[in-house]
Backbone bond lengths (Angstrom), bond angles and torsions (degrees), N, CA, C in turn:
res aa  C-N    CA-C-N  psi(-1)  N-CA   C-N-CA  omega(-1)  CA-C   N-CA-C  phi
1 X - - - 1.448 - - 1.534 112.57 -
2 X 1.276 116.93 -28.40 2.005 112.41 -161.68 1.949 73.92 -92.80
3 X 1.014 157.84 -22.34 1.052 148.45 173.89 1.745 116.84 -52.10
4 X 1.010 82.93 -71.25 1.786 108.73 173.04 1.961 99.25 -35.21
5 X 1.486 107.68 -63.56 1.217 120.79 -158.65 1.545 95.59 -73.18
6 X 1.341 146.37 -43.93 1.331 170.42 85.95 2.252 69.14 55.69
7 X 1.652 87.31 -124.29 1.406 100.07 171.46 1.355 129.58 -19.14
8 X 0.984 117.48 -18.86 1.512 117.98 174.28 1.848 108.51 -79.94
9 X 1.329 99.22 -57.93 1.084 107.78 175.78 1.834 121.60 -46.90
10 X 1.494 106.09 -59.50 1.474 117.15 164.79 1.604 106.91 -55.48
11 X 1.205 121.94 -31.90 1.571 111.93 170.47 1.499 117.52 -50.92
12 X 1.498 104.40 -54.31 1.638 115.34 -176.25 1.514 104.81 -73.63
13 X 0.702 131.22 -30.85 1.554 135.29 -178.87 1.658 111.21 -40.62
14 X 1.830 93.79 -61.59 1.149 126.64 -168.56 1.591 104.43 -74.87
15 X 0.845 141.92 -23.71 1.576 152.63 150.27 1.583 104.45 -29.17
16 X 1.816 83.26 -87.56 1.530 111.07 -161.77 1.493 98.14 -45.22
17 X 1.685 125.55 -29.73 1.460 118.89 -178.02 1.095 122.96 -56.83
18 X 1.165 99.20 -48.41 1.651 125.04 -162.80 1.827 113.59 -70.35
19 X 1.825 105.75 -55.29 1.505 108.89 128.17 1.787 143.02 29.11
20 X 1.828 73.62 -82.15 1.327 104.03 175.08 1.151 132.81 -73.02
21 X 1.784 107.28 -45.59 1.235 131.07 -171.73 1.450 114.72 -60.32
22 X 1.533 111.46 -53.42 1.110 142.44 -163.63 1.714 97.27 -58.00
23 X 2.020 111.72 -49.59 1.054 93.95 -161.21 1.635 114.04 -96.40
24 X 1.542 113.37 1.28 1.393 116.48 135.85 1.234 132.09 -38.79
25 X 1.136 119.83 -38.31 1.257 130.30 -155.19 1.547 99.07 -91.10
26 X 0.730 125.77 -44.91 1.771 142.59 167.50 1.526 113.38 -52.52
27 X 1.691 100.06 -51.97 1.457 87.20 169.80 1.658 122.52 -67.01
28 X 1.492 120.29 -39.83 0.819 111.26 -169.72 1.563 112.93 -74.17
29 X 1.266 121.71 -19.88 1.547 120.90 159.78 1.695 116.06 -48.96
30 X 1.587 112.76 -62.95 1.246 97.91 172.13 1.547 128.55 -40.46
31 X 0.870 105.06 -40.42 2.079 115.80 -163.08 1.351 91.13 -67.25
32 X 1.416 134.54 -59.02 1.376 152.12 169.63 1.787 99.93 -22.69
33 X 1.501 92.17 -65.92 1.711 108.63 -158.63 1.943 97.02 -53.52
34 X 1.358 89.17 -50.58 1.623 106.66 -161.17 1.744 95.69 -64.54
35 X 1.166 127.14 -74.06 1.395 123.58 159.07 1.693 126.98 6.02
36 X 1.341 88.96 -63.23 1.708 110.41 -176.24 1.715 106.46 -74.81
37 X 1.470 105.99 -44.46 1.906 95.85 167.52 1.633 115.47 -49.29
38 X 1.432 97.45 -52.39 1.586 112.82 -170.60 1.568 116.12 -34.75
39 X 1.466 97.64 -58.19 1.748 130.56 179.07 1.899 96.81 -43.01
40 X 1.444 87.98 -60.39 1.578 109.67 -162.09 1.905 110.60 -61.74
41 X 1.207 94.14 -34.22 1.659 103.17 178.18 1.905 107.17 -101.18
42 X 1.489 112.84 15.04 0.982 95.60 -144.18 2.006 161.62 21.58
43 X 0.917 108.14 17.28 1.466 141.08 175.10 1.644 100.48 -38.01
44 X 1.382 111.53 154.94 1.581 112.26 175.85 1.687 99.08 -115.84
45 X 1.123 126.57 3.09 1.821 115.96 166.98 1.743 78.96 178.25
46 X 1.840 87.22 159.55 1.589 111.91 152.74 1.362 132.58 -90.29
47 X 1.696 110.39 104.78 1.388 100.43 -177.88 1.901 125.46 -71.85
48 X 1.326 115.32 140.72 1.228 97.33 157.08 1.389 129.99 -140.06
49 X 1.315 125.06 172.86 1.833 112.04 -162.16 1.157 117.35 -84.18
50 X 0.916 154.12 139.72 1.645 159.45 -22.21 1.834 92.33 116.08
51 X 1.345 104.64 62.26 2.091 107.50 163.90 1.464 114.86 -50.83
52 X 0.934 139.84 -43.63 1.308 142.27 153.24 2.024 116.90 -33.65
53 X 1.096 107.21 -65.98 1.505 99.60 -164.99 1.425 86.13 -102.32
54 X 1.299 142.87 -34.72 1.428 134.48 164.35 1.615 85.21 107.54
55 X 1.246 134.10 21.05 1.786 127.60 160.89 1.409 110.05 -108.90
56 X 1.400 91.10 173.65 1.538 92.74 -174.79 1.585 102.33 -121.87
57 X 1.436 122.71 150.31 1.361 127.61 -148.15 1.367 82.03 -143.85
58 X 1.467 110.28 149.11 2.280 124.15 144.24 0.967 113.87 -38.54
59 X 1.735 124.24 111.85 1.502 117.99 171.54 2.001 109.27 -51.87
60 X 1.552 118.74 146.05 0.688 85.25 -173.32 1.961 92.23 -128.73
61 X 1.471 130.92 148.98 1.257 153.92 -143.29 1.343 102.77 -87.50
């Protein structure tokens, strides 16, 4: 039984890592992606809107 529970535990562990990894990994793709428009349009940042004050501001990383 403490085996089972053992593995269970390292099961979820290994999840929650992966989880993580994955959504690292995404961010750092976006920034990448967004980067490469920037270059491409030459642009100095991506603005975006701000629903609240209704302006638009530098996304910021």
């Amino acid at each position: 039984m403490p085996q089972l529970i053992f593995f269970a535990a390292v099961g979820v562990v290994a999840y929650v890592g992966y989880r993580k990894f994955v959504r690292e990994a995404e961010r750092v793709t976006a920034k990448a992606r967004r980067a490469r428009r920037e270059a491409a349009n030459g642009s100095m940042g991506t603005l975006v809107y701000d629903p609240k004050t209704g302006e638009y501001r530098v996304a910021k990383d």
